[in-house]
mmCIF file of the protein (N, C-alpha, C, O) and its ligand, coordinates in Angstrom:
data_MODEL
# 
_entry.id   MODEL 
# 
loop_
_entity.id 
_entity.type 
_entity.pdbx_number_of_molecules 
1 polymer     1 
2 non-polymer 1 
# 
_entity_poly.entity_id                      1 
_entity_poly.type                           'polypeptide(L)' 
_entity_poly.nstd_linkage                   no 
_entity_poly.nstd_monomer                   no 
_entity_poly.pdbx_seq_one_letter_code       
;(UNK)(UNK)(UNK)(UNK)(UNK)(UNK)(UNK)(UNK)(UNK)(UNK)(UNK)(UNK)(UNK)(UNK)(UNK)(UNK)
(UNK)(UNK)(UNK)(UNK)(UNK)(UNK)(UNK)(UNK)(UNK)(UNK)(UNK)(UNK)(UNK)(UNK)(UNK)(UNK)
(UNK)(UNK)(UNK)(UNK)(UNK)(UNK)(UNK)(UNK)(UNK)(UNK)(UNK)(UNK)(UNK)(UNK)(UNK)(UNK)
;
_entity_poly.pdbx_seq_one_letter_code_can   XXXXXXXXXXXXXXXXXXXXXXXXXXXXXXXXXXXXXXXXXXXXXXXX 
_entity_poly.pdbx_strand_id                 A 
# 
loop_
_entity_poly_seq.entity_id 
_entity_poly_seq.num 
_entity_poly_seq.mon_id 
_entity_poly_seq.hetero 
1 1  UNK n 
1 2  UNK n 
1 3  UNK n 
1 4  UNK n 
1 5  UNK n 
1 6  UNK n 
1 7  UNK n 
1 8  UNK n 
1 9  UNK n 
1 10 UNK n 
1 11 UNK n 
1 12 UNK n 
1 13 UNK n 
1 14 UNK n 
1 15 UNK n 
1 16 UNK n 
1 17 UNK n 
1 18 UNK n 
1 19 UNK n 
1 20 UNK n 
1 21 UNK n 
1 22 UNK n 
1 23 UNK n 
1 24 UNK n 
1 25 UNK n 
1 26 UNK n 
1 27 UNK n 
1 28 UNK n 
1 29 UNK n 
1 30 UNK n 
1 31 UNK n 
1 32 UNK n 
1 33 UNK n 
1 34 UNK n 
1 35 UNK n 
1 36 UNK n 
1 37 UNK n 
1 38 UNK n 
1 39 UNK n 
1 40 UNK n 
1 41 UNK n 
1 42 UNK n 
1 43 UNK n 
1 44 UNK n 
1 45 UNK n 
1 46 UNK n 
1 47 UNK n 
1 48 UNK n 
# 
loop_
_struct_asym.id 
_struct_asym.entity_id 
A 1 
B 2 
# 
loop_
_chem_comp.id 
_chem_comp.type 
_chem_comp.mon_nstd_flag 
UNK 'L-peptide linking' . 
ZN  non-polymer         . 
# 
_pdbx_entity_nonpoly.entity_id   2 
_pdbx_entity_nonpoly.name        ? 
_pdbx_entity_nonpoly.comp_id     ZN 
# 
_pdbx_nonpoly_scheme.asym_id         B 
_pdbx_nonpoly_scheme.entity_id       2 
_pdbx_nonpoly_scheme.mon_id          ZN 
_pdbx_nonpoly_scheme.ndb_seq_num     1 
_pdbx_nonpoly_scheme.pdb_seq_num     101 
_pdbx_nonpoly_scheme.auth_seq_num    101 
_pdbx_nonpoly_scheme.pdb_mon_id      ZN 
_pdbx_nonpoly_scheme.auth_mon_id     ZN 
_pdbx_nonpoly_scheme.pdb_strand_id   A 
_pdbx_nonpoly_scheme.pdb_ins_code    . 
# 
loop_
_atom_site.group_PDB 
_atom_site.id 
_atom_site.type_symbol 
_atom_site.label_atom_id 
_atom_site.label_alt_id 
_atom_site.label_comp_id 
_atom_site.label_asym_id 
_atom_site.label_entity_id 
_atom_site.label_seq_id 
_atom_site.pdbx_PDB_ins_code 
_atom_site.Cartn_x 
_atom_site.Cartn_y 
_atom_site.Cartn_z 
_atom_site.occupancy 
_atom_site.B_iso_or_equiv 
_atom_site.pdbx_formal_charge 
_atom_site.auth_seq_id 
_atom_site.auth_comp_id 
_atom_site.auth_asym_id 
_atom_site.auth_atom_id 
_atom_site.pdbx_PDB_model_num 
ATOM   1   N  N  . UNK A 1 1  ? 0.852  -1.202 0.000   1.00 0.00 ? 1   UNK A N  1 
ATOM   2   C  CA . UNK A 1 1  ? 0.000  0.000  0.000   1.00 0.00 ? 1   UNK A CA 1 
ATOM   3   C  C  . UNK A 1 1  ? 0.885  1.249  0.000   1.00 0.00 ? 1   UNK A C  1 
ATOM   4   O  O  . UNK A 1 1  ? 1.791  1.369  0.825   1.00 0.00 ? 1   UNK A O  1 
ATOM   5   N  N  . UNK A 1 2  ? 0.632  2.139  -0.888  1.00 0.00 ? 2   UNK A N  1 
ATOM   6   C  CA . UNK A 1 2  ? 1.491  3.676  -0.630  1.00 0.00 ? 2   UNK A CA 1 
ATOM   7   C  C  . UNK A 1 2  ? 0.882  4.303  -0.060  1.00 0.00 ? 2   UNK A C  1 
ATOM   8   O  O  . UNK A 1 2  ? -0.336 4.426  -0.189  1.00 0.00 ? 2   UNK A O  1 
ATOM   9   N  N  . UNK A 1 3  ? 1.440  4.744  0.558   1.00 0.00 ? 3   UNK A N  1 
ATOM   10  C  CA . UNK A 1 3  ? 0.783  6.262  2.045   1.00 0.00 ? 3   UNK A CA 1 
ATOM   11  C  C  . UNK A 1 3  ? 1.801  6.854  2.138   1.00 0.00 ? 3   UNK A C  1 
ATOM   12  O  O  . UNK A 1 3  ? 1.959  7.083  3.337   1.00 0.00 ? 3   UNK A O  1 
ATOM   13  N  N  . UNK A 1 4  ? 2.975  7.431  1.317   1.00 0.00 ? 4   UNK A N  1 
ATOM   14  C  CA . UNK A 1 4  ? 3.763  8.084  1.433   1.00 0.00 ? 4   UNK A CA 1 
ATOM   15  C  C  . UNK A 1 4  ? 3.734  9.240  0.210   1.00 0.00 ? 4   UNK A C  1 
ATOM   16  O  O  . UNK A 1 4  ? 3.464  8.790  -0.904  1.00 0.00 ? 4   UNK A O  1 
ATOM   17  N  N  . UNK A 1 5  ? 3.966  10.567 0.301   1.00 0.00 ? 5   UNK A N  1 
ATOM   18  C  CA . UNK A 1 5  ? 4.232  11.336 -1.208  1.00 0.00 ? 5   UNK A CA 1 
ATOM   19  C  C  . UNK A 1 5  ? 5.121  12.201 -0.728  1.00 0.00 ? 5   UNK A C  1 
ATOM   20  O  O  . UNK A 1 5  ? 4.803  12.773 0.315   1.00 0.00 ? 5   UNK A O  1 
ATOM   21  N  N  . UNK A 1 6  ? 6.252  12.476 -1.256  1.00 0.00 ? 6   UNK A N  1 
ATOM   22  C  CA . UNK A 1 6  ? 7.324  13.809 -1.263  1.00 0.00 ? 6   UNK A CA 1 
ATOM   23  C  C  . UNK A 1 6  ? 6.316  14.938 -2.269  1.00 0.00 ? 6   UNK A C  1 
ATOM   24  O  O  . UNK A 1 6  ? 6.425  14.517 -3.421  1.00 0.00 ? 6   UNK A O  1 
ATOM   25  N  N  . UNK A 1 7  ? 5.679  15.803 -2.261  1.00 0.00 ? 7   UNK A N  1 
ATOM   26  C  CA . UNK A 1 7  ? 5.539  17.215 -2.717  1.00 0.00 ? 7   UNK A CA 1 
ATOM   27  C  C  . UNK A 1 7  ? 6.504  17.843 -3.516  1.00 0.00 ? 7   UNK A C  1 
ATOM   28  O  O  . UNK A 1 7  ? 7.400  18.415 -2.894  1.00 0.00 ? 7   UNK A O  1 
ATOM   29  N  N  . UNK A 1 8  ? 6.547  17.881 -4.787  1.00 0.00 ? 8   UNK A N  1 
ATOM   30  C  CA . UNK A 1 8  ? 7.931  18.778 -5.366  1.00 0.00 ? 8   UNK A CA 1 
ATOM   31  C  C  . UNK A 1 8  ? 8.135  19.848 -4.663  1.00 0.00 ? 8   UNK A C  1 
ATOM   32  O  O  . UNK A 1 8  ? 9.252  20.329 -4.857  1.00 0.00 ? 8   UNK A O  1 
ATOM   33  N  N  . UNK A 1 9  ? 7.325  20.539 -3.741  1.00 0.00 ? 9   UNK A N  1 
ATOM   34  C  CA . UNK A 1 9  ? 7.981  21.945 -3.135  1.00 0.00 ? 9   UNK A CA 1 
ATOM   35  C  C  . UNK A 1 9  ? 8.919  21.758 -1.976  1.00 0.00 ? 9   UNK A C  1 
ATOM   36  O  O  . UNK A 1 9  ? 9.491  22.637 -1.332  1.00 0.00 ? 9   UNK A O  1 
ATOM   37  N  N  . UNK A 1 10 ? 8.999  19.882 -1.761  1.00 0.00 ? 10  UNK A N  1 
ATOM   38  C  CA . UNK A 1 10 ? 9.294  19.624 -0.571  1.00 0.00 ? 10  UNK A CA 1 
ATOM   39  C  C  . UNK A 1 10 ? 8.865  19.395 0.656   1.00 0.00 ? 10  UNK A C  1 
ATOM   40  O  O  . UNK A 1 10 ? 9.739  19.383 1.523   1.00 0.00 ? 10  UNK A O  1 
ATOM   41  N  N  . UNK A 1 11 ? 7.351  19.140 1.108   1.00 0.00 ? 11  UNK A N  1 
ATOM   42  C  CA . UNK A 1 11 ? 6.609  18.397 2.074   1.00 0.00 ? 11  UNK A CA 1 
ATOM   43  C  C  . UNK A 1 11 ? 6.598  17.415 1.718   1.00 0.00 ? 11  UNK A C  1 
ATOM   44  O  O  . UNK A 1 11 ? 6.703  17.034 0.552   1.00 0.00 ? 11  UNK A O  1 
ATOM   45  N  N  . UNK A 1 12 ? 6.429  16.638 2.935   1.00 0.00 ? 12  UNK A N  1 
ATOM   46  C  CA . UNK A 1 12 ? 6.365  15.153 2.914   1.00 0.00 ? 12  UNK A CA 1 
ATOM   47  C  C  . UNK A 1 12 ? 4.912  14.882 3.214   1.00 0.00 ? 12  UNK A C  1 
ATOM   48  O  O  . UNK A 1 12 ? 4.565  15.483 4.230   1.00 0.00 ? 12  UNK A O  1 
ATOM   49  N  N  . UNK A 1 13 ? 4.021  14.224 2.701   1.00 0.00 ? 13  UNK A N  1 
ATOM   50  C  CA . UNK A 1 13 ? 2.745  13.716 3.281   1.00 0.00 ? 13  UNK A CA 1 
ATOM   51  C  C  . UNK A 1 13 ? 2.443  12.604 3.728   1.00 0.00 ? 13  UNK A C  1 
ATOM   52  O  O  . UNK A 1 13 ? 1.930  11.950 2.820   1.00 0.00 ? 13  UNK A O  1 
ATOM   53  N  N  . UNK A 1 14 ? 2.485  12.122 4.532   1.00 0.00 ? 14  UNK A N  1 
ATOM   54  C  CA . UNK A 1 14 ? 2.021  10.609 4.986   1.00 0.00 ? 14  UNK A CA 1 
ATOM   55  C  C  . UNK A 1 14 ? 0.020  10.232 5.413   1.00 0.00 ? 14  UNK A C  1 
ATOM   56  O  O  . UNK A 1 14 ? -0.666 10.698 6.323   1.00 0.00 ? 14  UNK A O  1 
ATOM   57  N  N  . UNK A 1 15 ? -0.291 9.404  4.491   1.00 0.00 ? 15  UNK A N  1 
ATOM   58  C  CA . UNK A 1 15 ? -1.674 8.403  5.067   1.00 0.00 ? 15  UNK A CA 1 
ATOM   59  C  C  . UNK A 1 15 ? -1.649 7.937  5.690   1.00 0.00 ? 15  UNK A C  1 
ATOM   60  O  O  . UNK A 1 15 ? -0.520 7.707  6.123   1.00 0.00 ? 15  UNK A O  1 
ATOM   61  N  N  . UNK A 1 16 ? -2.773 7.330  6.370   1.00 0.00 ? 16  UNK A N  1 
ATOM   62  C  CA . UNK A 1 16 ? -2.847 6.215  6.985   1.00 0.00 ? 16  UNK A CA 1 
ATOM   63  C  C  . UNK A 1 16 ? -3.096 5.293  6.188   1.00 0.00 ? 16  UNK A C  1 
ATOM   64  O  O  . UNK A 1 16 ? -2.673 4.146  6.335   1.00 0.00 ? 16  UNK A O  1 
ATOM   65  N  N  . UNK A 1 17 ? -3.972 5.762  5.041   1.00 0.00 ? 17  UNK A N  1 
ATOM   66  C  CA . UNK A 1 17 ? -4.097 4.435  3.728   1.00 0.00 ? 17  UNK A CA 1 
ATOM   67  C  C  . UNK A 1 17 ? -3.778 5.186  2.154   1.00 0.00 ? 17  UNK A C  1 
ATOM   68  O  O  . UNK A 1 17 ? -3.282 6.306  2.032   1.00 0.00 ? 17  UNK A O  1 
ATOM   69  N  N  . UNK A 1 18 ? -4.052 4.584  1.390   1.00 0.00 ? 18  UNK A N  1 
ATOM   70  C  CA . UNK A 1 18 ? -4.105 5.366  0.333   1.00 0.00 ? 18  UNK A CA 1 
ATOM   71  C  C  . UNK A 1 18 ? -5.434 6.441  -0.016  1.00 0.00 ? 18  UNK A C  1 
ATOM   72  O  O  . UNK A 1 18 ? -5.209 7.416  -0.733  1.00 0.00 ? 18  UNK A O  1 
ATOM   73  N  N  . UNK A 1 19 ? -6.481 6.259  0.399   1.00 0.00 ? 19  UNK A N  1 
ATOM   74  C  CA . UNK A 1 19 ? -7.840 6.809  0.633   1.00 0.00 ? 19  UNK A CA 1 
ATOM   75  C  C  . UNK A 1 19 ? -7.274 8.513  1.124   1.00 0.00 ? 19  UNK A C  1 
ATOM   76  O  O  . UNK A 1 19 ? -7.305 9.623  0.593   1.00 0.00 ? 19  UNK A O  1 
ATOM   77  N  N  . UNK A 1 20 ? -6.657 7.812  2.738   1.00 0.00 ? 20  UNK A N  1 
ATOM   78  C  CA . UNK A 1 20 ? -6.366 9.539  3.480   1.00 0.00 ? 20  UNK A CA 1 
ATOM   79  C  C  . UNK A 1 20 ? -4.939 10.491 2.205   1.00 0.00 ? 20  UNK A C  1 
ATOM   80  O  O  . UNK A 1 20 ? -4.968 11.663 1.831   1.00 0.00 ? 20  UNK A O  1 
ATOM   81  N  N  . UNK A 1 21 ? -3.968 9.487  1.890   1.00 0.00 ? 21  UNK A N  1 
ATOM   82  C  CA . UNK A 1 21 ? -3.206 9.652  1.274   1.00 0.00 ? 21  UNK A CA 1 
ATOM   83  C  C  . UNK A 1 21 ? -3.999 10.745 0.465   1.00 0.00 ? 21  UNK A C  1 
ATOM   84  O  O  . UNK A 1 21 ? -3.908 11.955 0.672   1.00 0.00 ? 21  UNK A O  1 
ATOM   85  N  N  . UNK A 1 22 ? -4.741 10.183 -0.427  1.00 0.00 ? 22  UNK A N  1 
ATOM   86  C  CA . UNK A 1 22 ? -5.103 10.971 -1.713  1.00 0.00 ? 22  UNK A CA 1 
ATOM   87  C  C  . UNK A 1 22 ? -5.951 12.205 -1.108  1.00 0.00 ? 22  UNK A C  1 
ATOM   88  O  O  . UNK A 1 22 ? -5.877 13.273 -1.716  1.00 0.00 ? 22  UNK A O  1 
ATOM   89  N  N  . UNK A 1 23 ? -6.614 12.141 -0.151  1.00 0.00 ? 23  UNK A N  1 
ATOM   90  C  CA . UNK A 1 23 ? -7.350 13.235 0.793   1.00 0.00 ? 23  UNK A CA 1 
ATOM   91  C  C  . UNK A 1 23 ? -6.541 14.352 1.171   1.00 0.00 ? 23  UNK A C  1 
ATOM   92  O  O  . UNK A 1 23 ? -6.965 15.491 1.368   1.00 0.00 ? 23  UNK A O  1 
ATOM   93  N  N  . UNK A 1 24 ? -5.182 13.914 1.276   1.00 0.00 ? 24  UNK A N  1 
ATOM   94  C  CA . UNK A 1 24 ? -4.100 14.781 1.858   1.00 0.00 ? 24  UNK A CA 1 
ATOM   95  C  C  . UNK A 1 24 ? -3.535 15.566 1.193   1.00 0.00 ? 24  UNK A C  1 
ATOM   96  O  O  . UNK A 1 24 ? -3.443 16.755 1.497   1.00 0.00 ? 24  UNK A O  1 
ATOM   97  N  N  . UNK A 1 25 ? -2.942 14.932 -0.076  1.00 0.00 ? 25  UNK A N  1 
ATOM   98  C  CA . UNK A 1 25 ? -2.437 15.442 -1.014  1.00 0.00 ? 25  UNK A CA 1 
ATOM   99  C  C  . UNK A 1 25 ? -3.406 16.661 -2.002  1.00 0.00 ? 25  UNK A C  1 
ATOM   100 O  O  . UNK A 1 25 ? -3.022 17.656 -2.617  1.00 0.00 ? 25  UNK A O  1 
ATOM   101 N  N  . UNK A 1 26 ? -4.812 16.057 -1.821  1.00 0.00 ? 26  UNK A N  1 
ATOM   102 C  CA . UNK A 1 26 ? -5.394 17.324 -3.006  1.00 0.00 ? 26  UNK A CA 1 
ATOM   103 C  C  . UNK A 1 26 ? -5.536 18.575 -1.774  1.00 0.00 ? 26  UNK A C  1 
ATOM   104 O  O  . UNK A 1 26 ? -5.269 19.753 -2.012  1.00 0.00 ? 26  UNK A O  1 
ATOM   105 N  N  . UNK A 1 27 ? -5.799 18.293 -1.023  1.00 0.00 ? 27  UNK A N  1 
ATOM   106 C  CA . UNK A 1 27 ? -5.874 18.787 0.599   1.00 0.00 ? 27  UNK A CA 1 
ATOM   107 C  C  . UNK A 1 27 ? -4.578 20.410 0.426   1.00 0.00 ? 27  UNK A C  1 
ATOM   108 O  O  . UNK A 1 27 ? -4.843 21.610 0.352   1.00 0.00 ? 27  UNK A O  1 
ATOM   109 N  N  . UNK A 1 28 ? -3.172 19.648 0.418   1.00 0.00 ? 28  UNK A N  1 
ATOM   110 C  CA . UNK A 1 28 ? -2.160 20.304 0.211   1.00 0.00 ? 28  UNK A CA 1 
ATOM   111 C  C  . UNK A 1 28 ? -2.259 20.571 -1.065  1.00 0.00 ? 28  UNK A C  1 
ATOM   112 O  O  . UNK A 1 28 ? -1.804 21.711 -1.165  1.00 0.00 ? 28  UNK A O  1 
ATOM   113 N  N  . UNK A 1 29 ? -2.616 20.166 -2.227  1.00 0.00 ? 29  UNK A N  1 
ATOM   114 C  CA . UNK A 1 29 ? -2.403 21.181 -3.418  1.00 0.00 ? 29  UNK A CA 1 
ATOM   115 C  C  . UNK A 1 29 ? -3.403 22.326 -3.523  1.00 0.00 ? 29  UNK A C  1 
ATOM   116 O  O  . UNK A 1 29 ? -3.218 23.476 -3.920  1.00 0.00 ? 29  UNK A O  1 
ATOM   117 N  N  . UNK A 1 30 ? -4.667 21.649 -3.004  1.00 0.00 ? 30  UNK A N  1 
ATOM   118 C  CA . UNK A 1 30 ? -5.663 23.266 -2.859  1.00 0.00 ? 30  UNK A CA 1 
ATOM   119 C  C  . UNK A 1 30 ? -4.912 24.182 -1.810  1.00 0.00 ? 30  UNK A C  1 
ATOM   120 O  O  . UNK A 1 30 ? -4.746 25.374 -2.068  1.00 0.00 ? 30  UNK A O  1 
ATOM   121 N  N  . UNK A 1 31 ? -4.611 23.813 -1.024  1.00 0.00 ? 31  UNK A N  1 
ATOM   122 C  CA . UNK A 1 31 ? -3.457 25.458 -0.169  1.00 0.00 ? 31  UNK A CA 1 
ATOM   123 C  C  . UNK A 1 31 ? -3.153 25.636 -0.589  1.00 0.00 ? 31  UNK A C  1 
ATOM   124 O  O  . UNK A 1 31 ? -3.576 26.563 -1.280  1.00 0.00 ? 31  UNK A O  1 
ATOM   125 N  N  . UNK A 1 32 ? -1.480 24.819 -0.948  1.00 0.00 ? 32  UNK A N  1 
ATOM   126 C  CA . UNK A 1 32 ? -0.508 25.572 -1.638  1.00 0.00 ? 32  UNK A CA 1 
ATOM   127 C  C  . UNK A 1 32 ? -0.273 25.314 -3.105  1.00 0.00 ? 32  UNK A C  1 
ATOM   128 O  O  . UNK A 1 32 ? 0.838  25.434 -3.622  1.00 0.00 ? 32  UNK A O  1 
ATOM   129 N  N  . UNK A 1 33 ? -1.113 25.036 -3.608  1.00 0.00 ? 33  UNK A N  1 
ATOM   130 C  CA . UNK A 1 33 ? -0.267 25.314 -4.892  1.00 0.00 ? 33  UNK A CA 1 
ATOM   131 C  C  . UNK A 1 33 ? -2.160 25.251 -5.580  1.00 0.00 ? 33  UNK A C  1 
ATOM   132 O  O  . UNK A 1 33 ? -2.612 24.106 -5.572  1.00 0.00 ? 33  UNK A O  1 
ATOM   133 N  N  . UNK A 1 34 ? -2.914 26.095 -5.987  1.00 0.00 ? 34  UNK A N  1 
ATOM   134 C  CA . UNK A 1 34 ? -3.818 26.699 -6.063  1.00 0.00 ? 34  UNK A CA 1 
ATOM   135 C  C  . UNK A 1 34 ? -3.778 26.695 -7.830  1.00 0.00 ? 34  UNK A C  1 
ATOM   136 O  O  . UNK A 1 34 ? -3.108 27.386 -8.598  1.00 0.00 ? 34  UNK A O  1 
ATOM   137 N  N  . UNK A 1 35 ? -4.536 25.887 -8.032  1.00 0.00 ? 35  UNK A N  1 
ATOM   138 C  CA . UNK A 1 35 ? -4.781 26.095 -9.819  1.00 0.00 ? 35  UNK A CA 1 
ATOM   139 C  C  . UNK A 1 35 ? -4.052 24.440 -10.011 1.00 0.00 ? 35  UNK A C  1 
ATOM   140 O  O  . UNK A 1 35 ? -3.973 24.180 -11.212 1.00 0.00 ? 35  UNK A O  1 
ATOM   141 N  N  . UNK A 1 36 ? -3.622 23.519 -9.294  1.00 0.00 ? 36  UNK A N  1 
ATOM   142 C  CA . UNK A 1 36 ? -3.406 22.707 -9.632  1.00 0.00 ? 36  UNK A CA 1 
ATOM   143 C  C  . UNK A 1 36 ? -3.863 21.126 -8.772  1.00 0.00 ? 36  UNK A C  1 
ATOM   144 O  O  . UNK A 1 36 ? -3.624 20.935 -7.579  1.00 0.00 ? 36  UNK A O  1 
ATOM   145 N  N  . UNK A 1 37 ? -4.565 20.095 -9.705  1.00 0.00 ? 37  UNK A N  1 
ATOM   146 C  CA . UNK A 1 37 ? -5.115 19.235 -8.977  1.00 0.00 ? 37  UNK A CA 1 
ATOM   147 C  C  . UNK A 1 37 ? -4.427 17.836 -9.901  1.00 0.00 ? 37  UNK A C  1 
ATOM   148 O  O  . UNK A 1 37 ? -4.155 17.609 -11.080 1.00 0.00 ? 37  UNK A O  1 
ATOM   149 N  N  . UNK A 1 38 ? -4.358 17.220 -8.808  1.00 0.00 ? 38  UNK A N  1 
ATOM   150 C  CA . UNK A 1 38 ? -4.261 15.587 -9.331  1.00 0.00 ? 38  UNK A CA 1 
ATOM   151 C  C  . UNK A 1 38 ? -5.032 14.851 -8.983  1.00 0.00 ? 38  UNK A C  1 
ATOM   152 O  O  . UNK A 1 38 ? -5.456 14.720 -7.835  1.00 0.00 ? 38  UNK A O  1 
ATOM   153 N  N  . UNK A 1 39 ? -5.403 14.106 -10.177 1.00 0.00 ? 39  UNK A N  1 
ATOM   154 C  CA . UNK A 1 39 ? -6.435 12.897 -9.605  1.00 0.00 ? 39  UNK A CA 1 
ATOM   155 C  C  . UNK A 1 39 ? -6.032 11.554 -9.005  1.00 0.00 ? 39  UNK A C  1 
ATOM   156 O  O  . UNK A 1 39 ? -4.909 11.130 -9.278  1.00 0.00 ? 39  UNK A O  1 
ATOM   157 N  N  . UNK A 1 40 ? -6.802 10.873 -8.249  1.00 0.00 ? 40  UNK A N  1 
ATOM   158 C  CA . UNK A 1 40 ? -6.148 9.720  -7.548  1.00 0.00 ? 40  UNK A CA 1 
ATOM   159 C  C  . UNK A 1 40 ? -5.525 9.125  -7.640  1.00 0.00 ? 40  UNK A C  1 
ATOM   160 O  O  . UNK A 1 40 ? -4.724 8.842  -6.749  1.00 0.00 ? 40  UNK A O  1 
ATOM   161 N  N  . UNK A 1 41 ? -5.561 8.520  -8.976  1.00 0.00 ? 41  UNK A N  1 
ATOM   162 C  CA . UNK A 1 41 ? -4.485 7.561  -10.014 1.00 0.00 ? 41  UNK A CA 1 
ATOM   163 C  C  . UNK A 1 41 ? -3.017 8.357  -10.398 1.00 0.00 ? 41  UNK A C  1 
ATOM   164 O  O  . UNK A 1 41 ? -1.995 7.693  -10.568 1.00 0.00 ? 41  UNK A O  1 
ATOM   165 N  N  . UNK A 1 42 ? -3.019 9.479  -10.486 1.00 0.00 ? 42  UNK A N  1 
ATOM   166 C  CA . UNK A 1 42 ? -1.406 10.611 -10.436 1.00 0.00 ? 42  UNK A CA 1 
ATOM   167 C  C  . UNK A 1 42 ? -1.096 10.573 -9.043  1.00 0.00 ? 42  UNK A C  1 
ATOM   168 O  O  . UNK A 1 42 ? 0.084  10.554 -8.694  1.00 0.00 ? 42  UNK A O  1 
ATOM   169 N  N  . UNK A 1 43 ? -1.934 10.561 -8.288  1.00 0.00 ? 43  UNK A N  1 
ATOM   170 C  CA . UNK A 1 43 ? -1.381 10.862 -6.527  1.00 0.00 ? 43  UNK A CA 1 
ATOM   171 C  C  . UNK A 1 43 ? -0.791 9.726  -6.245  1.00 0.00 ? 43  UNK A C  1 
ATOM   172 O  O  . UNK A 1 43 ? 0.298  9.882  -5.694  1.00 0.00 ? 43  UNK A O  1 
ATOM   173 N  N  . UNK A 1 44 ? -1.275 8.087  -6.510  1.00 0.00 ? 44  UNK A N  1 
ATOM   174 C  CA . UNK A 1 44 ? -0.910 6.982  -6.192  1.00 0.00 ? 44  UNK A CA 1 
ATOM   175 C  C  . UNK A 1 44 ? 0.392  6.598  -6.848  1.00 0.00 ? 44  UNK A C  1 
ATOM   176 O  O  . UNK A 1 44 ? 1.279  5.873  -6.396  1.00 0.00 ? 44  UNK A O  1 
ATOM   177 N  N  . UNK A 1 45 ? 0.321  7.323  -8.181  1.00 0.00 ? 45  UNK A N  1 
ATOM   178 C  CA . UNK A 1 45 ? 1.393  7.089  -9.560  1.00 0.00 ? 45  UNK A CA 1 
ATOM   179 C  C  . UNK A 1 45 ? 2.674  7.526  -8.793  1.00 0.00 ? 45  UNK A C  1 
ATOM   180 O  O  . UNK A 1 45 ? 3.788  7.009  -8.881  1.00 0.00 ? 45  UNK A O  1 
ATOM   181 N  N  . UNK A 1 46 ? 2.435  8.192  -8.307  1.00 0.00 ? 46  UNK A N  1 
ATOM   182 C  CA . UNK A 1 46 ? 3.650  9.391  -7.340  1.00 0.00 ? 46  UNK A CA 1 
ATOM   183 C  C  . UNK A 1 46 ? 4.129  8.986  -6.310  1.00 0.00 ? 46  UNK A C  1 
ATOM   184 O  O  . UNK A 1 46 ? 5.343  8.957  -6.104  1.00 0.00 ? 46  UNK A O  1 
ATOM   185 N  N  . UNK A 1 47 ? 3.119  8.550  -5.375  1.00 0.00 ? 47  UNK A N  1 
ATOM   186 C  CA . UNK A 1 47 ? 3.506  8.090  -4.172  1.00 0.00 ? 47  UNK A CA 1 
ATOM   187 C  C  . UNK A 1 47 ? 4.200  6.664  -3.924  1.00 0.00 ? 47  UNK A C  1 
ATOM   188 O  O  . UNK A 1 47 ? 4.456  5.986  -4.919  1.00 0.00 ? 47  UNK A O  1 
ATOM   189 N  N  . UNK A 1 48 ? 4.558  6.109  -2.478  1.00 0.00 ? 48  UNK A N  1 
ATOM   190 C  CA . UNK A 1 48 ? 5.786  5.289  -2.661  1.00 0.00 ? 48  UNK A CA 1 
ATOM   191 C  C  . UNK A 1 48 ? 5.269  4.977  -1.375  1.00 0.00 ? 48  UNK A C  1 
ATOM   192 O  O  . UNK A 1 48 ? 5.845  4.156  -0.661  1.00 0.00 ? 48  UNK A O  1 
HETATM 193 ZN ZN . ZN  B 2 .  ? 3.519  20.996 -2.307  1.00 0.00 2 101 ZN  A ZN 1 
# 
């Protein structure tokens, strides 16, 4: 299971599953980085 993603700006995000994983990550791209979204299958593609 991946529940891990490095952020190109340099945060680290950790899940508890891949579910929160992907929750987290669009989570952090709507803050910080605003105009850009990935869908579940890119978040998972990414993560490790
Ligand atoms: Zn980021």
């Amino acid at each position: 299971m991946r529940t891990r993603l490095a952020c190109p700006c340099g945060v680290r995000l950790v899940g508890e599953d891949e579910d929160d994983l992907v929750a987290r990550a669009q989570e952090h791209l709507a803050a910080e980085h605003p105009g850009r979204s990935y869908d579940r299958e890119l978040i998972l593609l990414l993560a490790t």
